[in-house]
Legacy VTK file of the C-alpha trace (Angstrom):
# vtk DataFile Version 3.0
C-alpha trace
ASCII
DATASET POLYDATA
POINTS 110 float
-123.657 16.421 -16.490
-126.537 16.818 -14.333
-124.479 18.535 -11.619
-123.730 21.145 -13.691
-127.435 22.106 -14.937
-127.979 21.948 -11.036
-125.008 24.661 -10.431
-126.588 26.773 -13.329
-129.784 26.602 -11.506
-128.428 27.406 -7.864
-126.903 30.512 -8.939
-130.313 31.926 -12.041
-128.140 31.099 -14.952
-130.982 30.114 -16.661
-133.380 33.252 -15.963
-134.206 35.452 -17.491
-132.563 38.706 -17.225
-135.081 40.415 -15.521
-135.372 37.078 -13.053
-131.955 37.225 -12.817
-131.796 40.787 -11.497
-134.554 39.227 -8.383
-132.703 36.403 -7.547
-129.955 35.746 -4.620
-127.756 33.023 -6.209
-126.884 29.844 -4.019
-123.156 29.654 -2.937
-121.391 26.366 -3.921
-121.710 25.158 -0.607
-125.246 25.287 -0.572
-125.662 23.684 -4.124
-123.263 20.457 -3.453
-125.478 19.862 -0.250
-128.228 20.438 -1.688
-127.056 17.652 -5.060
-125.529 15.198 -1.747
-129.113 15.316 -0.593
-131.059 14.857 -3.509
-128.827 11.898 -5.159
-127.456 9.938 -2.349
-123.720 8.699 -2.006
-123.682 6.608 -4.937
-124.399 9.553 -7.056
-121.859 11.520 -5.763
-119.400 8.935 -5.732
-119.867 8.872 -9.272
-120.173 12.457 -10.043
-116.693 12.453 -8.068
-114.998 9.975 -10.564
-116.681 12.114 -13.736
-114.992 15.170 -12.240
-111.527 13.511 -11.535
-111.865 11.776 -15.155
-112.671 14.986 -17.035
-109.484 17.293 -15.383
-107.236 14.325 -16.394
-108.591 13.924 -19.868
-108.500 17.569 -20.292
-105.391 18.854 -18.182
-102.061 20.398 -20.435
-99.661 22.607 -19.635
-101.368 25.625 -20.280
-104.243 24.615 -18.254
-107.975 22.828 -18.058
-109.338 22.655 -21.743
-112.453 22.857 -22.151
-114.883 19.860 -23.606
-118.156 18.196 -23.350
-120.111 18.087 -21.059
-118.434 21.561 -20.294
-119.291 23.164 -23.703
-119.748 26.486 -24.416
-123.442 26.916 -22.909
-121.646 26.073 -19.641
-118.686 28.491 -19.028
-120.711 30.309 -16.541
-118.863 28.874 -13.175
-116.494 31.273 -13.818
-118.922 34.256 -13.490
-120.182 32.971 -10.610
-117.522 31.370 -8.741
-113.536 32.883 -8.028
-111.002 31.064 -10.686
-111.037 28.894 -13.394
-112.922 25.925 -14.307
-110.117 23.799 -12.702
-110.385 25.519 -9.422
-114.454 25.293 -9.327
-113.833 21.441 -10.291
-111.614 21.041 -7.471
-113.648 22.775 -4.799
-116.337 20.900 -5.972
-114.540 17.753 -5.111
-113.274 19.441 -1.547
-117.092 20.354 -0.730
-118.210 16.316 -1.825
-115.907 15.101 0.194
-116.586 17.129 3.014
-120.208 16.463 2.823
-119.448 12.604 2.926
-117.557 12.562 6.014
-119.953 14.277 7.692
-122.840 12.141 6.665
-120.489 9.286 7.294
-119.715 10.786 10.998
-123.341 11.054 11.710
-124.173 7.688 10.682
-121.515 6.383 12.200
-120.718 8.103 15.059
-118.111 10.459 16.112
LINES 1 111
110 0 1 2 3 4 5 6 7 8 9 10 11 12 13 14 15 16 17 18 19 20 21 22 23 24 25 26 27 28 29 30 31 32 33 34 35 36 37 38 39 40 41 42 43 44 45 46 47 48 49 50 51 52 53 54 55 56 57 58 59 60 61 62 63 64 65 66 67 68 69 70 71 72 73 74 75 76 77 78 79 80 81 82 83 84 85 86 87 88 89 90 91 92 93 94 95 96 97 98 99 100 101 102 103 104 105 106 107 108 109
């Protein structure tokens, strides 16, 4: 999922250590505005239906499994952000959202 190599760059998961020690990660705020931006609606409307797709696919009752795309190499939102991978998923989806009514609003009008 290119979202998620975007996330691992906003917040130096890919540095290396001693770049890591330099560098102010991006809150998630800053990194879904920053994806809205670069990849238009369409994108996001998609990246919205990969998200909602993967929690149902991988949801049981002890929680969100992991699987591909979110393999081992990409565990890191949890170091990074507060809660599981099901909470970052869902705030993920809250901050796309919010970032599409307000572009909608300002193309649109109030």
């Amino acid at each position: 999922m290119g979202f998620m190599y975007e996330v691992g760059n906003g917040v130096g998961e890919f540095l290396s250590d001693e770049d890591k020690d330099l560098y102010v990660p991006l809150a998630l705020p800053e990194i879904v505005k920053a994806y809205v931006d670069t990849h238009g609606m369409i994108s996001v409307f998609f990246l919205k239906i990969q998200i909602r797709g993967y929690i149902k696919k991988n949801m049981t009752v002890n929680g969100l499994e992991y699987a591909e795309p979110f393999n081992q190499k990409l565990r890191f939102p949890e170091d990074y952000f507060e809660g599981d991978l099901y909470i970052f998923l869902t705030n993920v989806l809250a901050l796309l959202n919010t970032e599409c009514k307000s572009r909608f609003r300002r193309f649109f009008g109030p």
